[in-house]
C-alpha positions as CSV (number, residue, x, y, z in Angstrom):
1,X,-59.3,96.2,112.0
2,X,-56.0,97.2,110.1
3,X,-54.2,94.6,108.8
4,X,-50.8,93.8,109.8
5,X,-47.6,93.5,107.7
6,X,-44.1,91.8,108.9
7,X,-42.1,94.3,110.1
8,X,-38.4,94.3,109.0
9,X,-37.6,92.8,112.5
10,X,-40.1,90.0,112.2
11,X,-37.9,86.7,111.0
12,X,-39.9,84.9,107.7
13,X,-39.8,81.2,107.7
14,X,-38.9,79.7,104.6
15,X,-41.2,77.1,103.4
16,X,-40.2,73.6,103.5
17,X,-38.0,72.1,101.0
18,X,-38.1,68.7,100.0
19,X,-35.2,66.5,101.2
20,X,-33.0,64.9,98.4
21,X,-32.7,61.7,99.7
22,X,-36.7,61.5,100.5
23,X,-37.6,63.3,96.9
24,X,-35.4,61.7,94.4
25,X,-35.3,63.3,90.5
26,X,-36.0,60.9,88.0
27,X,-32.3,60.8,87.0
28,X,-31.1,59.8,90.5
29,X,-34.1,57.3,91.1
30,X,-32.6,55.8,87.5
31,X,-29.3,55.7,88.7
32,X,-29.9,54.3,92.1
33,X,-32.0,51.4,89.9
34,X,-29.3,50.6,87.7
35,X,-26.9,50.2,90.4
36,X,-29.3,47.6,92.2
37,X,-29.8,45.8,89.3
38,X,-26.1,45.4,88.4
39,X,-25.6,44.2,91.6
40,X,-28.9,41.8,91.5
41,X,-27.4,40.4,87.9
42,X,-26.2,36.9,88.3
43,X,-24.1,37.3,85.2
44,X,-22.0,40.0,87.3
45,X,-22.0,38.5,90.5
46,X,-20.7,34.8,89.0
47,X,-18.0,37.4,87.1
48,X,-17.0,38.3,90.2
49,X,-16.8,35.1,92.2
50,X,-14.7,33.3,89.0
51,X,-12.6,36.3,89.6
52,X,-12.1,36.3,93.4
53,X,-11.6,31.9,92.8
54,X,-9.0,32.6,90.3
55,X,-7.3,34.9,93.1
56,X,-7.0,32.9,95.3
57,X,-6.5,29.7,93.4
58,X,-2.8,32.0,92.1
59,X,-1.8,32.2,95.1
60,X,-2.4,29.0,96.7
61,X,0.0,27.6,93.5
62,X,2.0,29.9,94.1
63,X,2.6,28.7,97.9
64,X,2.6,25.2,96.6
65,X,5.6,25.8,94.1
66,X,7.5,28.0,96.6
67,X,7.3,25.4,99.0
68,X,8.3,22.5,97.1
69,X,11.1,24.8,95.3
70,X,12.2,25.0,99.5
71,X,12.2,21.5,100.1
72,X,14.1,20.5,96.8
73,X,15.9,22.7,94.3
74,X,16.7,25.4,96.7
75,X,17.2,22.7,99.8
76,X,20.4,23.3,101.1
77,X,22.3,19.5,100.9
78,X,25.2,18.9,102.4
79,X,28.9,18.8,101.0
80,X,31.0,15.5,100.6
81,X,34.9,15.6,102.0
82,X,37.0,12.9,100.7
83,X,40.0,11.9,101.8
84,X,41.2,10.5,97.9
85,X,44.5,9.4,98.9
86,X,47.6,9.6,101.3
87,X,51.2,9.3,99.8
88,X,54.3,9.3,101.6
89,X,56.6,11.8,99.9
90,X,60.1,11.0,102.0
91,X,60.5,8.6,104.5
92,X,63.9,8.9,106.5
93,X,65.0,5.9,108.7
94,X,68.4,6.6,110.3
95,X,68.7,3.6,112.4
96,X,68.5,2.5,115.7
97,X,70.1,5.0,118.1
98,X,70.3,5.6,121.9
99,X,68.0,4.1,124.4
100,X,65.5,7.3,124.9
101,X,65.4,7.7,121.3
102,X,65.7,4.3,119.7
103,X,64.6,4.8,116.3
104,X,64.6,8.1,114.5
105,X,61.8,7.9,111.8
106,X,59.9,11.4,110.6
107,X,57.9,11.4,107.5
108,X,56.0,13.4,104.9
109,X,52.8,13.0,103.8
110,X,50.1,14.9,101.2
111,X,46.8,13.5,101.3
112,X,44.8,14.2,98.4
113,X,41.1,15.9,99.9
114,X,38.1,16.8,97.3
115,X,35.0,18.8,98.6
116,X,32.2,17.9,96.3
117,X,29.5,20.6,96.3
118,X,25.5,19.2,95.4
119,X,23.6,22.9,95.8
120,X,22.4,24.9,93.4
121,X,24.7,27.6,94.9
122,X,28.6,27.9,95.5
123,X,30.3,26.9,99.0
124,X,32.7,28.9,100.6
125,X,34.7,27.5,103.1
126,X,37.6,29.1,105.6
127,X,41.1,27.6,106.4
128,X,41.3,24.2,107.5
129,X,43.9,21.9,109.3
130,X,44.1,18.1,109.0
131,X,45.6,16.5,112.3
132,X,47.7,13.6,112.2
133,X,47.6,11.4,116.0
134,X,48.8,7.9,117.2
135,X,47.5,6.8,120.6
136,X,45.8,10.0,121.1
137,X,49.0,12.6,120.5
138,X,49.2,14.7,117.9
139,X,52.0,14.2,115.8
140,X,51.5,16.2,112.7
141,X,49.4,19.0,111.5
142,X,48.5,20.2,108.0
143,X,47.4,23.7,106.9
144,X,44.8,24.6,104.1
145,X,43.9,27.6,102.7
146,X,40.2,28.5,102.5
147,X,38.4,28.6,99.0
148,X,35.2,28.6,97.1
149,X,33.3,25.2,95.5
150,X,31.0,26.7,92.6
151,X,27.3,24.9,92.8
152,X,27.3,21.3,91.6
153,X,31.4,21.2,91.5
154,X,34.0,19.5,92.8
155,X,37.1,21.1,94.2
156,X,40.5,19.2,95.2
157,X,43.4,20.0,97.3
158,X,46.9,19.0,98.4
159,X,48.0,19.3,101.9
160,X,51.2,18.1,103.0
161,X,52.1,17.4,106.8
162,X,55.8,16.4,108.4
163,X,54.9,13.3,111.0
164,X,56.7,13.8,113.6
165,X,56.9,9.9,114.2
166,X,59.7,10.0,116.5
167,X,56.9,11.1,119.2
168,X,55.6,7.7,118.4
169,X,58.5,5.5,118.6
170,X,59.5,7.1,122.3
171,X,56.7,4.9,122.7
172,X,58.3,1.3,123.9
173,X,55.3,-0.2,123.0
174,X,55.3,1.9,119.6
175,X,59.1,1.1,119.1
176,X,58.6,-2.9,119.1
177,X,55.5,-3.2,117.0
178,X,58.0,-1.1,114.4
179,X,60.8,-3.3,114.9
180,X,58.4,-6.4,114.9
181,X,55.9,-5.3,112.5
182,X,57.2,-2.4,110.6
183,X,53.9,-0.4,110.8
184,X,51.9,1.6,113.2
185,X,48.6,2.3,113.0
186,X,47.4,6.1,112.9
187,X,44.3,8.3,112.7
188,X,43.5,11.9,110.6
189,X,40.9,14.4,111.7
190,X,40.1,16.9,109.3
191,X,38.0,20.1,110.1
192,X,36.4,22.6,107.6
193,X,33.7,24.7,108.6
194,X,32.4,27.3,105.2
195,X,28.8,29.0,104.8
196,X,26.4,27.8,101.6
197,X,24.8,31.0,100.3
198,X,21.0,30.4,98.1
199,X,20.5,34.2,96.6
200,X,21.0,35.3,99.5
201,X,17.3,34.3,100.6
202,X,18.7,31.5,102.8
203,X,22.2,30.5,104.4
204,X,23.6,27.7,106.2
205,X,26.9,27.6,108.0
206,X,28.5,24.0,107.8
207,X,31.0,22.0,109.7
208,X,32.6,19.5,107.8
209,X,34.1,16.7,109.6
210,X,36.4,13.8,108.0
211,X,37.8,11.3,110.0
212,X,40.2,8.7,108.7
213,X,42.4,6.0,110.1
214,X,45.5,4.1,108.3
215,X,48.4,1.8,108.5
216,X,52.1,3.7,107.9
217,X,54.5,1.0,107.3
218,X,57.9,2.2,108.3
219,X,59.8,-0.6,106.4
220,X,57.2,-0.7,103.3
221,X,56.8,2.8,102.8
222,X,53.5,2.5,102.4
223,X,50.1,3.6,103.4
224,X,47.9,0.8,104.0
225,X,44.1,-0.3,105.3
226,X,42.8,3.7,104.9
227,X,39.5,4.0,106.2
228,X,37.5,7.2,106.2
229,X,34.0,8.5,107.4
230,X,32.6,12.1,106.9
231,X,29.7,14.0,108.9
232,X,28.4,17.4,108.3
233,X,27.1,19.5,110.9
């Protein structure tokens, strides 16, 4: 019987090769131990857990610190207004006059107002106005310009207001506690509202409310009994 050969259409199957994950060389195998051993060695492993530890422990102090920081240096506190003191600049008195106008009295006052600053970073407030009232009228109003407080400063103005007293003494009631008494008793609102400003990670806008009440004595000249209480909101 003749033998027969592959013809050129007849496909040839290759023999089968090893795979290289199933038959490793030596120098792979090696490899391969070296890795399982560094990661079997305790020495390593407890490098890396100090490591990771150390991580974390950062930034858990670093959360501490940024939180106390918040709640103390870079707490936003709020601003004192002070109402130092209130002078009467001219007093004018003409006399006693007709019966709808009785008395004629209109005088000028400055009060003296500080705004003490206690953050770490510098206050700036708008225009104000400090209103003068008896019995629940205004009679006066006073006009301040706005300005800045640098951090952990103290910053004083002037303002100066014509009382309109006359308004009070169309008062009857008003006109013989004067002609009695002399004095009248009288109330100050002031109103400044300004915006504190920490690198500008944090703002706060402010209201600052003082509220004062005094004695103006007509025939004295004075400014007696001055009582004032400030609130921030």
């Amino acid at each position: 019987m003749a033998e027969k050969y592959p013809s050129d259409h007849d496909q040839i199957r290759p023999l089968t090769i090893p795979s290289p994950i199933a038959h490793s060389t030596p120098d792979e195998e090696s490899d391969q131990t070296l890795r399982r051993r560094s990661f079997l060695d305790p020495k390593k492993r407890r490098c890396a857990l100090w490591c990771c530890g150390f991580c974390g422990a950062t930034v858990v102090l670093l959360g501490v610190i940024i939180l106390i920081l918040a709640f103390t240096v870079f707490r936003v506190k709020d601003p004192e207004l002070t109402l130092n003191s209130l002078n009467i600049d001219s007093l004018l008195v003409p006399g006693i006059g007709s019966l709808d106008r009785p008395l004629s009295v209109n005088a000028t006052l400055t009060a003296d107002i500080s705004i003490k600053n206690p953050n770490i970073a510098s206050l700036r407030y708008h225009n104000s106005t400090t209103e003068f009232y008896y019995g629940g009228d205004v009679v006066g109003v006073a006009y301040a310009p706005n300005g800045n407080v640098r951090a952990r400063r103290t910053v004083r103005m002037n303002v100066t207001v014509d009382v309109l007293a006359e308004k009070v003494l169309l008062d009857t009631n008003a006109t013989g506690v004067v002609l009695t008494e002399g004095s009248v008793n009288m109330s100050s609102f002031t109103d400044i509202s300004g915006r504190v400003n920490l690198l500008g990670i944090y703002k706060r806008d402010l209201d600052i409310l003082l509220n004062c009440s005094f004695t103006l004595g007509i025939l004295e000249r004075s400014i007696t009994d001055l009582n004032c209480a400030d609130q921030v909101k």
